[in-house]
N, C-alpha and C positions, 0 to 999 in steps of 0.2 A: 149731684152737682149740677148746677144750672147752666143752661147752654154758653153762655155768655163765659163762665169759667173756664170751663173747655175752651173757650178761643181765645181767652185768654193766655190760658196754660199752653195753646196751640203755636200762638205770636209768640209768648216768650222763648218758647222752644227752638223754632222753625226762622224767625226772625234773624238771627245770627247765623243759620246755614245757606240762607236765602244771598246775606250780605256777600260774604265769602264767597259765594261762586259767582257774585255777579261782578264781584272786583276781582276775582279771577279772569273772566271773560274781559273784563276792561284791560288786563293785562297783558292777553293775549292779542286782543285787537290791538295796541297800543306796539307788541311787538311785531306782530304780522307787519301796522305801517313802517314802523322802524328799518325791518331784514326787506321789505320793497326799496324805498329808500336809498339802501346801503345797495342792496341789487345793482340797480341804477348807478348809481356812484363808484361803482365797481367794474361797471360793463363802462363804460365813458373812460374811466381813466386807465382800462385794457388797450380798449379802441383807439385812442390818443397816443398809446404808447406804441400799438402798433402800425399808426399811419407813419410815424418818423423811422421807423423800425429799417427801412431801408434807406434811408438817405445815405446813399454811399462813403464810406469815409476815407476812399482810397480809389479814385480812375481806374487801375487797373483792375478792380473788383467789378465795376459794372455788367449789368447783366448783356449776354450776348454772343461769352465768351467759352460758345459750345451747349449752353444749358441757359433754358428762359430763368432756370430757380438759383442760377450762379449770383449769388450778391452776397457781400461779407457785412452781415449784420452788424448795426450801429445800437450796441445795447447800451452803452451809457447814457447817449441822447436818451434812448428808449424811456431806462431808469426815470430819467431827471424828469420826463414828460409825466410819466407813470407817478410820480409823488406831487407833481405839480399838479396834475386835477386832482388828484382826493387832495390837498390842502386847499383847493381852489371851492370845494363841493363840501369840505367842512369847516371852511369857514377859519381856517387858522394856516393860510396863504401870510407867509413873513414870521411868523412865531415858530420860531427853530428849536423850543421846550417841547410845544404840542407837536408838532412832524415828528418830532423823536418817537415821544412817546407812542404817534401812534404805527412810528415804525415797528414800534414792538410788538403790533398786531399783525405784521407780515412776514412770516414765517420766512418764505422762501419768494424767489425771480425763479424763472426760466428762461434764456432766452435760446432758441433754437435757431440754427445757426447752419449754413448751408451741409457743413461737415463735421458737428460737432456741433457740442450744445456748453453755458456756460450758465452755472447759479450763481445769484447773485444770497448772500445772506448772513446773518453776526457770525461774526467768526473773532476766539482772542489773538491777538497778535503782540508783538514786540516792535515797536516803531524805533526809527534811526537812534534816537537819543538812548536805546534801553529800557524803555519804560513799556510795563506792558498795559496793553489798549484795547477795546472792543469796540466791535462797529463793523458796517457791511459792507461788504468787499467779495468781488468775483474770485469765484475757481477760476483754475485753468481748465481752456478749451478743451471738453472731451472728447475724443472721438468715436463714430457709431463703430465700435471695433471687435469682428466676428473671426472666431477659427476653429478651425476645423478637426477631426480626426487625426487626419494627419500634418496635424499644427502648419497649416497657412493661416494666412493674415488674411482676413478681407479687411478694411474699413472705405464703410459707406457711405452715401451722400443721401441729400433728399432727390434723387432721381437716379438714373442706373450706371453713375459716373462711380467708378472705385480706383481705390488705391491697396496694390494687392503687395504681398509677402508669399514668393513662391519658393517652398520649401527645396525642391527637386532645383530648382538652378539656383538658389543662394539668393537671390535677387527682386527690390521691392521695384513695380511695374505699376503705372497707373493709364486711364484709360476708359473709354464707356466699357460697359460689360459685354456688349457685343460683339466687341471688336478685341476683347482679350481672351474669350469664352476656348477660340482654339486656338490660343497660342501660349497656354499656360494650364499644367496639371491641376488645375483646380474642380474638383465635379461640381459645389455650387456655380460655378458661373455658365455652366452650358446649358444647365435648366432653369429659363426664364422664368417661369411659376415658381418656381422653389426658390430662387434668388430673389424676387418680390417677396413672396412670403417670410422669409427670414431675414432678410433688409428693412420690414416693417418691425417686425417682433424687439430685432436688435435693438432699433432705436429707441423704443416704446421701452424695454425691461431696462436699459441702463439709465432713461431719464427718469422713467419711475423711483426707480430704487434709489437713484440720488436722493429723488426728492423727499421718498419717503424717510432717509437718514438723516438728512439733511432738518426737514421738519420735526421730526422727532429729538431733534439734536436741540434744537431751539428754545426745550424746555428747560435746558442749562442755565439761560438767558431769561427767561422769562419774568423769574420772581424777581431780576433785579430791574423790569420796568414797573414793576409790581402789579404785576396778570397774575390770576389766578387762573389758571386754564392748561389743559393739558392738548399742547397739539398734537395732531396724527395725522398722517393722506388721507383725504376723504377720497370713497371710493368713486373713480371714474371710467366711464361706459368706453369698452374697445372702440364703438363710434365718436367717440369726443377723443379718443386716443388718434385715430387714424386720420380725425379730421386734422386736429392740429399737428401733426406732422407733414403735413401735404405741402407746407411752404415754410419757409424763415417763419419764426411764429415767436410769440409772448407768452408767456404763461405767469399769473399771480395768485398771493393766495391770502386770505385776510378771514382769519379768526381771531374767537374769545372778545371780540366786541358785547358788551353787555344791550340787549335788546328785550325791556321789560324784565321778565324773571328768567328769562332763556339768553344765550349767547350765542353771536352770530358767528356764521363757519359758510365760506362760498369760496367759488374760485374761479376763474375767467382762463379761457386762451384765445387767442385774436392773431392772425393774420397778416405778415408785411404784405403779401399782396393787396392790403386794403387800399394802399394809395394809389395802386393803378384802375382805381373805379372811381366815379360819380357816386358819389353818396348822398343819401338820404338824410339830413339834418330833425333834429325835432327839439322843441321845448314848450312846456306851459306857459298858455298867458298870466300873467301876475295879476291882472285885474278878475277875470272869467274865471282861470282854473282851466281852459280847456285847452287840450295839448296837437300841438298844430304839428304840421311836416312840412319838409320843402327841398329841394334840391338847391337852392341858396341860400345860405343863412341868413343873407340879410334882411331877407321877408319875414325871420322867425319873430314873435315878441320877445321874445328875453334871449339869453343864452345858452349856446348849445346844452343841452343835457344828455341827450341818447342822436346814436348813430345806428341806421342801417340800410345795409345794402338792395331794398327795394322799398319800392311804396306798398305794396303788398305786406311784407314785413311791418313797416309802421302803424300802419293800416290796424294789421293784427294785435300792435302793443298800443291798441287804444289811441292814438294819432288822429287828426285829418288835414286832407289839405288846404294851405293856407287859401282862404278868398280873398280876392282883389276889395270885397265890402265887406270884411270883417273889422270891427270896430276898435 
């Protein structure tokens, strides 16, 4: 056979595994920009949910009162915030079919809460008239709620404020831990280290576990937005646990978005302390493409898209700063 045959027979072969892998690759690059993207769109409308996160909804909850981290979380603001950018970021801001729908990509809320924590997520219901209904609607407030051997009550706060259940006098006592540690039979509270370490764990294993039920429960719901996708907790790091516990915080979570031949799965927690900082602004220019920062937004070119809490930080996510002769 003549060489020419052979490459023939070579092309025809090799020709069609060549295509394939290289619209494989196109599919992946295609999803990579897609889950960056979504990333982005994801950390903005965390961010956003938790700048309004503490707008007090009530005077007497202002912080002051004993504890810098005393504030009664405004989750619903939060919520409304938290759906208002991703409809603002996809582009279907007023169309109440697609929100829906893409409410069906969000499993589960978190919002954590000075003394307790509250999910927000589909739940079926019975409305006034009888009729039964589905749609998303808060638990009730859980509390961070630990006992003991000798069945006391602790429950916890995000700092070392408790409200206790002492077994030996019948009687529920609330109070900083330091200041109850000897005046009530409790052994957790007279050892500082062990009452930190088991105050974190609590909060951490009961919001988990909601969450993870919670999520997993949503698969009930699902096929009737018509997802295919099987949700579950994605695994998250003791340090992204410890972080967001450290203040009133948000937590969201958004899978089974289709992203090329893959589906996307990510999740955000953010901070009510964000609104007591000076933030970092950033967006792309629409004409350049190139992605500027500022400390006012009004210098930015277009609209906000990412938030962060230094210039350093922005810096890092590819950012720079705005010039006075940028065109």
């Amino acid at each position: 056979m003549k060489i020419t045959s052979f490459a023939i027979v070579f092309v025809l072969i090799f020709y069609p595994l060549f295509q394939i892998a290289f619209m494989h690759l196109e599919d992946q690059d295609r999803a990579q920009r897609l889950t960056d993207r979504y990333n982005m769109m994801m950390k903005t409308a965390i961010q956003d949910a938790a700048y309004v996160l503490n707008e007090t909804v009530d005077q007497d909850f202002e912080p002051g009162y004993g504890s810098r981290k005393f504030f009664r979380a405004n989750k619903e603001r939060a919520v409304e915030t938290f759906y208002r950018t991703l409809a603002l970021n996809f582009n279907i801001d007023g169309d109440s079919v697609a929100l829906g729908a893409l409410a069906g990509y969000v499993p589960a809320i978190a919002v954590i809460d000075y003394d307790g924590y509250s999910i927000y997520a589909t739940e079926s219901f019975v409305d006034a008239d009888g009729q039964a209904q589905m749609g998303e609607v808060w638990s009730p407030k859980k509390p961070y709620t630990y006992s003991d051997a000798q069945n006391n009550t602790v429950q916890f706060s995000l700092d070392g404020f408790v409200k206790c259940f002492d077994r030996v006098s019948g009687r529920w006592v609330q109070g900083p831990r330091s200041e109850l540690a000897d005046t009530l039979q409790i052994p957790l509270l007279r050892d500082a280290e062990l009452f930190e370490s088991v105050r974190r764990q609590t909060i951490i294993n009961g919001i988990q576990s909601d969450l993870a039920y919670t999520i997993n429960r949503h698969n009930r719901y699902a096929a009737r937005y018509g997802i295919d996708y099987v949700f579950t907790l994605p695994q998250i790091s003791g340090e992204e646990w410890d972080n967001g516990i450290d203040d009133i915080g948000f937590a969201a979570f958004l899978q089974g978005i289709p992203v090329g031949d893959q589906q996307y799965n990510n999740y955000s927690f953010a901070g009510g302390r964000l609104t007591k900082k000076k933030m970092v602004y950033a967006s792309a220019d629409p004409k350049t493409g190139i992605k500027y920062y500022s400390r006012n937004p009004a210098e930015l070119p277009a609209k906000i898209e990412e938030r962060f809490e230094s210039e350093k930080e922005a810096a890092r996510s590819g950012y720079f700063p705005v010039r006075s002769d940028r065109p």
